[in-house]
N, C-alpha and C positions, 0 to 999 in steps of 0.2 A: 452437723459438721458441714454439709453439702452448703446450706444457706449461707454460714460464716465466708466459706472461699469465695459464694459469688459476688459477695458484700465487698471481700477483700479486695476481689476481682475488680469487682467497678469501682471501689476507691483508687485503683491504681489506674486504670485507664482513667478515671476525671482528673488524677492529678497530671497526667501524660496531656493529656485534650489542654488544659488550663496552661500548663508551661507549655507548649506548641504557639496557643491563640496570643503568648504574651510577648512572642516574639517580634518585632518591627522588621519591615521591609529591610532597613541599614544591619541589622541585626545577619540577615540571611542573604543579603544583597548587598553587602559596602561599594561604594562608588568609587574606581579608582580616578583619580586628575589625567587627561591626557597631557599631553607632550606636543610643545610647537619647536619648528624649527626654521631659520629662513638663512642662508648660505648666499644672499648678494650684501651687498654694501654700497652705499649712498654715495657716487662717487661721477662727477660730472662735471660740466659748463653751464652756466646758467642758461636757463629756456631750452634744458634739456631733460626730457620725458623719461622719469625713472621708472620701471618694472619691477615689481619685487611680489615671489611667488613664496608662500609656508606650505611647510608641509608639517600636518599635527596625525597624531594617531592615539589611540584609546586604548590601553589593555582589556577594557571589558567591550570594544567595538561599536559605544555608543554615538550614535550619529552626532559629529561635530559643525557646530557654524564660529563662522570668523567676523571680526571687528578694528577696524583697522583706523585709526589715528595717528597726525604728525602731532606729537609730542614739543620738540621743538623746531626750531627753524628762526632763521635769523630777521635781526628788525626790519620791519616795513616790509616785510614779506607776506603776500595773499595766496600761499599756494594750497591747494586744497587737494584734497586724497580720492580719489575714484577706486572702487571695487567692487568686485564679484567673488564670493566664496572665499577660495586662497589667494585670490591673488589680487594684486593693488595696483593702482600706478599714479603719479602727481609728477606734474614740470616744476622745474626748479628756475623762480622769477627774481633771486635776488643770489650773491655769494654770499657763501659762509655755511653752517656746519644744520643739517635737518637729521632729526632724528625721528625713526617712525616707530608706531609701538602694534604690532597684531597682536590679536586674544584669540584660543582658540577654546567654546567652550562646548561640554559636552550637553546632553539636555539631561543628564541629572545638577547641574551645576557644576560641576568641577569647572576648573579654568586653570589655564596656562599662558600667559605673559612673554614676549621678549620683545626685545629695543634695536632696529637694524638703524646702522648709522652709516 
């Protein structure tokens, strides 16, 4: 009888060990998407130095980096985008309507998107 339990015994902890090892990182770890936000708006004279800071944050508080792109901008325009981290800045060399786009992504991948106009 003693031998049957231990038998039992260890079949239960190999099936325990077995469904544990089959679990994936996503499985015990899901990645949540952060969150970007940017609260100015694209709004000036031309040959005038636009500022625009995001701010992103992570529920699971994975360390985020940002990427920032003018999206659009009016024809014959060469203005081009400078940044560090959150924050961007580009002069504005022609009139009409520029649209920038920041990403804020987490290093699981997650990513989060918005468009300041």
């Amino acid at each position: 009888m003693t031998t049957k339990i231990r038998i039992g015994t260890i079949g239960i902890l190999l099936v325990a060990i077995i469904t544990l090892n089959s679990c994936t990182k996503e499985e015990l770890d899901p990645n949540s998407t952060p969150s970007v936000t940017v609260v100015e708006e694209i709004i000036g004279m031309t040959g005038k130095t636009i500022n625009i800071d995001a701010t992103a944050s992570d529920p699971d508080n994975n360390p985020i980096t940002f990427s920032w792109t003018i999206k659009e901008s009016p024809a014959n325009s060469s203005a081009t985008i400078t940044s560090e981290g959150n924050s961007a800045s580009f002069t504005t060399d022609v009139a009409g309507l520029y649209e920038v786009e920041v990403t804020a992504v987490n290093e699981q991948g997650g990513s989060a998107s918005t468009i300041v106009k």
